[in-house]
Every structure is written in structure tokens, then in C-alpha cells.
C-alpha positions in Angstrom: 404.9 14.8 142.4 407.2 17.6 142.1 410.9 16.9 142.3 413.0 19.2 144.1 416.6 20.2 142.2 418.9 22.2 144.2 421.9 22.8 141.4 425.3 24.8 142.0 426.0 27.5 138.7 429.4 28.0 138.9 429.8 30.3 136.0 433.4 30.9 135.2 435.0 30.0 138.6 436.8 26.7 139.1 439.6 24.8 137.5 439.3 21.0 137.5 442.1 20.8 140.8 439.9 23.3 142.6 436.6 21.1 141.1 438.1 18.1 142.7 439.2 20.0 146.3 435.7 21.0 146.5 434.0 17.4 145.9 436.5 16.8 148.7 435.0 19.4 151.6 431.5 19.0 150.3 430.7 15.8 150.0 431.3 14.5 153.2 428.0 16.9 154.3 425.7 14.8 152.2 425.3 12.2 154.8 421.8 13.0 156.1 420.7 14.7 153.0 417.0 13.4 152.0 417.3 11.3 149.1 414.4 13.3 147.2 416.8 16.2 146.4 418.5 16.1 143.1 422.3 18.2 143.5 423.5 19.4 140.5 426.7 20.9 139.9 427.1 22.9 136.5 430.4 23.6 136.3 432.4 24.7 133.5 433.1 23.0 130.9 436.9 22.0 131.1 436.3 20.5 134.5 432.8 18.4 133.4 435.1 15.6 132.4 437.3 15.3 135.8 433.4 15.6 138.0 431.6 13.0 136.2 434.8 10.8 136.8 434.8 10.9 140.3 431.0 11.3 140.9 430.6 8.3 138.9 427.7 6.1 141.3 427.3 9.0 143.7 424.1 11.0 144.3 425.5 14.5 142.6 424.5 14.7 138.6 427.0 16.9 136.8 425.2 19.8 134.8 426.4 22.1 131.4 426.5 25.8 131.2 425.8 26.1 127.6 424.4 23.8 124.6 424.3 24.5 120.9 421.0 23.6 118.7 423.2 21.3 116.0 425.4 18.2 116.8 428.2 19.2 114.9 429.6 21.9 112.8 431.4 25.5 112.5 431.1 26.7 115.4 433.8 28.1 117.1 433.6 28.4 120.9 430.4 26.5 121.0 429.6 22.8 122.4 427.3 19.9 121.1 425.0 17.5 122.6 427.1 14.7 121.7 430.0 16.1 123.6 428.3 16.7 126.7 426.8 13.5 126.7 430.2 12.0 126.5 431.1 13.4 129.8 428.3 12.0 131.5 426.2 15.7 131.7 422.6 15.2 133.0 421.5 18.8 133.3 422.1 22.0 131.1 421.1 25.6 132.3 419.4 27.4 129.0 419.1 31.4 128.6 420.5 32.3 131.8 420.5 36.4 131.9 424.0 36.5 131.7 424.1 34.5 128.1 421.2 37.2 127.0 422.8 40.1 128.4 426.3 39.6 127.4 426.6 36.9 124.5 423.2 37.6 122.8 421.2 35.3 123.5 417.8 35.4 122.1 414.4 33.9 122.7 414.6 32.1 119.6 417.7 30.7 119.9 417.1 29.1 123.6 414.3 27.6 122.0 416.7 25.9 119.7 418.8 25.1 122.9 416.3 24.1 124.7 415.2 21.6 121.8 418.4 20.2 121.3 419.3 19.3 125.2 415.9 16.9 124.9 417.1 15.5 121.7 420.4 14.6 123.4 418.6 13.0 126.5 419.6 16.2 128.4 417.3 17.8 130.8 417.6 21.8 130.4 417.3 24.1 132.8 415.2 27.2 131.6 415.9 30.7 133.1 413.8 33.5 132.8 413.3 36.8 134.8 413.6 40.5 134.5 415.3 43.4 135.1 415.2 46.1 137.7 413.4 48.7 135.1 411.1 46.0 133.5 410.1 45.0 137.4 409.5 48.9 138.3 407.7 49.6 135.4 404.7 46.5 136.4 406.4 44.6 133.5 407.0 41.4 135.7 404.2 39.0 134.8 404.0 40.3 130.4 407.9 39.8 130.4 407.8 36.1 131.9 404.7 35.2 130.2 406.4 36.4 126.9 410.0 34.4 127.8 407.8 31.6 127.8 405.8 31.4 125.8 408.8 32.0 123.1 411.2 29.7 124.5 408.5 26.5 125.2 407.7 26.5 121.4 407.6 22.1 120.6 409.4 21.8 124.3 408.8 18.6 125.8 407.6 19.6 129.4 407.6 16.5 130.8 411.7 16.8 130.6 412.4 20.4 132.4 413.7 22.1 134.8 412.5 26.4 135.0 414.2 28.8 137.1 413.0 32.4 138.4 416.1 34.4 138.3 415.1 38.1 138.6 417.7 40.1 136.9 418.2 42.4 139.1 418.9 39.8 141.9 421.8 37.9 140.6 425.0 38.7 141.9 423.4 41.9 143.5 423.1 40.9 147.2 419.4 41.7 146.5 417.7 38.6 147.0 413.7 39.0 145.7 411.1 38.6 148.7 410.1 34.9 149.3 406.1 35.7 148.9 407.2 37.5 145.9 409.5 34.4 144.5 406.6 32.2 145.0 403.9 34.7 143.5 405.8 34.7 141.0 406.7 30.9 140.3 402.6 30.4 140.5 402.3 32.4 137.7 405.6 30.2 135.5 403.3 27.2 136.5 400.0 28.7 135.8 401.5 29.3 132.0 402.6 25.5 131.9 400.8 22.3 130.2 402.6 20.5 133.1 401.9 21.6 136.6 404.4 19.0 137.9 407.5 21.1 136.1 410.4 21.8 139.2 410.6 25.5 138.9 413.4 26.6 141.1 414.2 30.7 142.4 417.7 32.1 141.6 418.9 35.4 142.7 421.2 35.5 145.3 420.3 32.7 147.1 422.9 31.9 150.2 423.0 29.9 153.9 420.9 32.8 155.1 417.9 32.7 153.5 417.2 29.3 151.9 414.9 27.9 154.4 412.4 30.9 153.8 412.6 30.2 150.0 412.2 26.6 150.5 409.3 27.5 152.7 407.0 28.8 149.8 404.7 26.1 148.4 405.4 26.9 145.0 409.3 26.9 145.4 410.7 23.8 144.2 414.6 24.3 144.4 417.2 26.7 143.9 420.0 27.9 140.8 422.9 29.0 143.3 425.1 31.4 142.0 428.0 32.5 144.3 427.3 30.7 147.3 427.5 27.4 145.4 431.4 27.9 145.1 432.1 27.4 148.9 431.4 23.5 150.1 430.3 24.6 153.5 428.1 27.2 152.2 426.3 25.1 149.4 426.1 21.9 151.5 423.8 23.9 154.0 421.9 25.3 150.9 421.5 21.7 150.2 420.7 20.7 153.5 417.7 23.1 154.1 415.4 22.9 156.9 
């Protein structure tokens, strides 16, 4: 049985007063919410500590952007396994496009990632997806198939989370077609030991359009990018119908 995860990426938005004022507005729409939806919020890291304090017995797990492969040493700017774990982080997101694009991310080192969040009791959250050029080009399926087949090296799949964020839908408006999300997301599972991975769609999901994208068969949840930032906004994303 497939679990569905619904998880809030708020990148770098969000001090810990405006983390708290948000639990405030949001949580008061998780009254009729089905209990078979995990909500994650992955917030940044300087407000993981005030969340997990007061979601401490709720239903919301508290999610990491960002992992490193080694449990301690020099490396400036970077955060451990240990220290997430501290903080009561359930969830980390792994190789989302903006850590490839901008901070060089490579398929090698989200493997490391990737290995490391399971050896901390972590469940990661792989992204993978392509760009506008690589999707016009007919590149979809050999780019994907290569993302994983790179990042799964000695992954323990019976402890993941995928998402399909196309590139060129994040933070574009651009939101890819719901048949297409889910042709897609057959083809993640069809690469998979384990069928029963959740493999969620990013890209510009909002209010508008989740109940199509929850629709699909194949769809098992949702990496919220923008939209997750309003309470209103990501309660009904959480609340589909």
C-alpha cells in the first residue's frame, strides 16, 4: 500500500516567528484531513528547532532541506545527520534542482546524501526531473532513467520518498500536464525494485490544480513550492478532493 505524502518546501522563506504564525492559521484546517496523508513541512533550518517543538504529538512531521554524507567534520555551511535528528527531522528533500543548478549538486553526491539520511533513520526525499531543453529535445525518459539509476546506487528503497519535479515547472507558473505527471511517474516506478515507493509531482503545484494531480493513479502526493507558504493555500492542497 502506497502512502500518500503531501510536504510543504519552503526554501528560503520563513523565520521561526513567521514558522510559528503559520502553524497558527494552518492548523486549525486539519480537522477533517484523512489520517492516511502524511504533511510535511521542510522548512529551513533555523526554524526546524522552534516546529518540532510545538508539533511535538501532532500529525505534521517536520522535514530538512539539505543533509551532508559524514556525521561530522569541516564543513562549513553544511548540516549532519546527527543534528537533524536532534531536532526531531523525519524527512529530508535530496537533489532538488535548485541544489544542482545553483550549489552543484551532483548525481554522485545525492547518492552520498541520500545514503546518509537512511543511516540517520531519516527518510529522503529524492528529486529528479528535467529541463525545458532536455524535455524538447525527447530527453525526458534517458535523463530520469539516468538520475536514477545514479542516485539509487545501495539505496534502501523500502525507506523513500521520489519526487517528479520538471525543471522547467518550478517556480514558473507552468504546471506539467496531469496525464503527463503521471506518464511520467509510471515510468520513476517502472525503474524501481519497490513498486510501493510514494512518488509525489512538484512543479507548481497550487489550490487550483491539485485535485487533477491527485486524480492520476500513479500520483501519490505533492512537493509544494510556493503555495506551501500561505496556510490557507497549503491546507486546501492538503485537503484535496
Amino acid at each position: 500500500m502506497r502512502k500518500i505524502v503531501i510536504a510543504g518546501n519552503w526554501k528560503m522563506y520563513k523565520t521561526q516567528a513567521e514558522s510559528l504564525e503559520f502553524l497558527q492559521g494552518f492548523m486549525n484546517h486539519l480537522n477533517e484531513t484523512p489520517d492516511d496523508r502524511e504533511i510535511l513541512l521542510c522548512a529551513p533550518f533555523t526554524a526546524l528547532g522552534a516546529l518540532s517543538k510545538n508539533l511535538h504529538g501532532s500529525r505534521i512531521k517536520i522535514g530538512a532541506q539539505n543533509i551532508h554524507w559524514e556525521s561530522a567534520g569541516a564543513y562549513t555551511g553544511e548540516i549532519s545527520g546527527v543534528m537533524l535528528k536532534e531536532l526531531g527531522v523525519r524527512y529530508v528533500i535530496v537533489g532538488h534542482s535548485e541544489r544542482r543548478q545553483y550549489f552543484g549538486e551532483t548525481d554522485e553526491t545525492v547518492n552520498l546524501r541520500l545514503k546518509a539520511a537512511q543511516q540517520h533513520g531519516l527518510t529522503p526525499i529524492l528529486c529528479v526531473g528535467e529541463t525545458g531543453d532536455q524535455r524538447s529535445q525527447g530527453e525526458t525518459e534517458t535523463v530520469i532513467t539516468q538520475q536514477l539509476k545514479r542516485d539509487l546506487v545501495e539505496v534502501d528503497q523500502d525507506n523513500l520518498v521520489i519526487a517528479y519535479e520538471p525543471i522547467w515547472a518550478i517556480g514558473t507558473g507552468d504546471t506539467c500536464e496531469a496525464i503527463e505527471a503521471n506518464r511520467v511517474i509510471s515510468l520513476i516506478r517502472n525503474q524501481l525494485t519497490n513498486p510501493n515507493v510514494p512518488i509525489q509531482y512538484g512543479g507548481s503545484v497550487k489550490p487550483g490544480n491539485i485535485d487533477e494531480i491527485m486524480a492520476q493513479p500513479e500520483i501519490d502526493g505533492a512537493l509544494v513550492g510556493g503555495a506551501s507558504l500561505e496556510p490557507s493555500d497549503f491546507a486546501r492542497i492538503v485537503n484535496f478532493q
